[in-house]
C-alpha positions as CSV (number, residue, x, y, z in Angstrom):
1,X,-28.2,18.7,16.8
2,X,-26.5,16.1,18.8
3,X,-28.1,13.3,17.2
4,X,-27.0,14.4,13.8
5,X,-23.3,15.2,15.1
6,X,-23.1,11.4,16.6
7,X,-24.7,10.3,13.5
8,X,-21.7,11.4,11.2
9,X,-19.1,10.6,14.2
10,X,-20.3,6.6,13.6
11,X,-20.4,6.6,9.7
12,X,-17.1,8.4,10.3
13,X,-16.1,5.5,12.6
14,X,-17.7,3.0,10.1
15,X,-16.2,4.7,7.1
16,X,-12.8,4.4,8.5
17,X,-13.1,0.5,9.8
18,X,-13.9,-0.1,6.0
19,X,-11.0,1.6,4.6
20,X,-8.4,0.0,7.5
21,X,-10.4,-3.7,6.5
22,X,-10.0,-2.8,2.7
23,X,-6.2,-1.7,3.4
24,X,-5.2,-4.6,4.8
25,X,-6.9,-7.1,2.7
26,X,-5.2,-5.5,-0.8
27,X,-1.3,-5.9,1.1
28,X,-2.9,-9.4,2.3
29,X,-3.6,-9.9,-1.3
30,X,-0.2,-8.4,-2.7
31,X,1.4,-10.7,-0.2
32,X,-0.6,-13.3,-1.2
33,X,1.1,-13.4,-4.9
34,X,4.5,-12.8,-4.4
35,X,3.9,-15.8,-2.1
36,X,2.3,-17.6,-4.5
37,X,4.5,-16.6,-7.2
38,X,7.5,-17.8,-5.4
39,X,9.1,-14.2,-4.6
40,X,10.6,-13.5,-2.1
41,X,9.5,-10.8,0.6
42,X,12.5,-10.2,1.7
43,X,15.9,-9.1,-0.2
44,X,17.3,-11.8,1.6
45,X,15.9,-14.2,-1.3
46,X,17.1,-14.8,-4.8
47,X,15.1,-12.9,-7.4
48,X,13.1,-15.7,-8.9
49,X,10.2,-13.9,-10.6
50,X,8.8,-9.9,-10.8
51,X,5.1,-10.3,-10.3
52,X,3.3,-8.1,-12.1
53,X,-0.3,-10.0,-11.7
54,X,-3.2,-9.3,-9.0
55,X,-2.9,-6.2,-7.5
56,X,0.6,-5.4,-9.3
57,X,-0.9,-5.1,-12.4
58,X,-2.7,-1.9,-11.2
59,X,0.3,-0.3,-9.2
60,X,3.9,-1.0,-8.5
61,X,3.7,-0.9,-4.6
62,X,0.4,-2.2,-3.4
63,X,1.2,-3.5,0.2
64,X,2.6,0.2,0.8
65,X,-0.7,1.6,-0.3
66,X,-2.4,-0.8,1.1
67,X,-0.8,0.1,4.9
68,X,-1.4,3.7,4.1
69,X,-4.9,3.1,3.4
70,X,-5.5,1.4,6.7
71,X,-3.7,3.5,8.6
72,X,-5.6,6.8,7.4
73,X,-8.9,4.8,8.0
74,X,-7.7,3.8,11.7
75,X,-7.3,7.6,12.2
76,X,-10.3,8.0,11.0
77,X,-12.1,5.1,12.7
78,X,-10.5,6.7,16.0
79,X,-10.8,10.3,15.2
80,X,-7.8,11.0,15.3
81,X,-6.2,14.0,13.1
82,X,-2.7,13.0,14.6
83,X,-2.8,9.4,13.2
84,X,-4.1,10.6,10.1
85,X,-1.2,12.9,9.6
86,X,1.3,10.9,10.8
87,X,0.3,8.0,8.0
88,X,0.4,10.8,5.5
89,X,3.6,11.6,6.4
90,X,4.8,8.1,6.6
91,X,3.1,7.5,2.8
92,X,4.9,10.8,1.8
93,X,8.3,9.4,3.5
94,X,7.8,6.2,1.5
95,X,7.2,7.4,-1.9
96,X,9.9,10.2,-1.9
97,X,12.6,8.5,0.1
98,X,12.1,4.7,0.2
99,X,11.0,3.6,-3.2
100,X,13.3,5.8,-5.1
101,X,16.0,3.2,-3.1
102,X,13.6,0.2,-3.9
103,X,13.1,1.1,-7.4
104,X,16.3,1.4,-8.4
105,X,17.2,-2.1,-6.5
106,X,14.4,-3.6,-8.3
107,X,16.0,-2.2,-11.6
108,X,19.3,-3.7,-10.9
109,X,17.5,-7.0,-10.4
110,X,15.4,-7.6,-12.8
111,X,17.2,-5.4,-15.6
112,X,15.2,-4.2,-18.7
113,X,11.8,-6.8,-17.6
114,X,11.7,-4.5,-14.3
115,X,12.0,-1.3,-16.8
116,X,9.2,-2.5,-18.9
117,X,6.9,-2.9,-16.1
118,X,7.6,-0.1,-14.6
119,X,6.6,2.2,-17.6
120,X,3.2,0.5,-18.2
121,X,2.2,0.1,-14.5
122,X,2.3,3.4,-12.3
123,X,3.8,3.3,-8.9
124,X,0.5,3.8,-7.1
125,X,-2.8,4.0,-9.9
């Protein structure tokens, strides 16, 4: 029985490295195109292009959901419920709270080209 127990315990473990590796390689590639595109990351630059290619094309926020994702699959790499529920919450804080702020910044930027996008792309998949 023990055997079988630290059986799931590693393709837990395994599972969850996978997930944290796949995480941060999507935001890596998000990053990688606004980068690329030249956007900047930062408000502090002016708005020279809304990228809308690479991952963007399949949701509006995908270096948040790609942090989430590696988060959860750190908690679950270390078994830990309390980091798993504390990147929930901090996903759940995100989309109700922060990108409600974001969007509408993005909307004041970009005008109608960010309201296009934004009704063929969905914020996460």
């Amino acid at each position: 029985m023990a055997g079988a127990a630290e059986a799931l315990s590693l393709a837990a473990a395994g599972l969850g490295l996978g997930m944290a590796g796949a995480g941060l390689a999507w935001a890596a590639w998000a990053a990688w195109c606004l980068v690329r595109a030249p956007a900047p990351l930062t408000e502090a630059g002016p708005a020279r292009v809304l990228v809308d290619h690479g991952p963007f094309a399949l949701g509006r926020h995908p270096m948040y959901l790609g942090a989430a994702v590696a988060l959860l699959g750190l908690g679950l790499a270390l078994a830990s419920t309390a980091w798993m529920a504390a990147a929930l919450l901090g996903f759940a804080a995100v989309d109700r709270w922060l990108l409600p702020v974001e969007e509408a910044q993005l909307r004041r930027r970009y005008g109608g080209w960010y309201s296009d996008y934004a009704a063929e792309v969905p914020r996460w998949f």
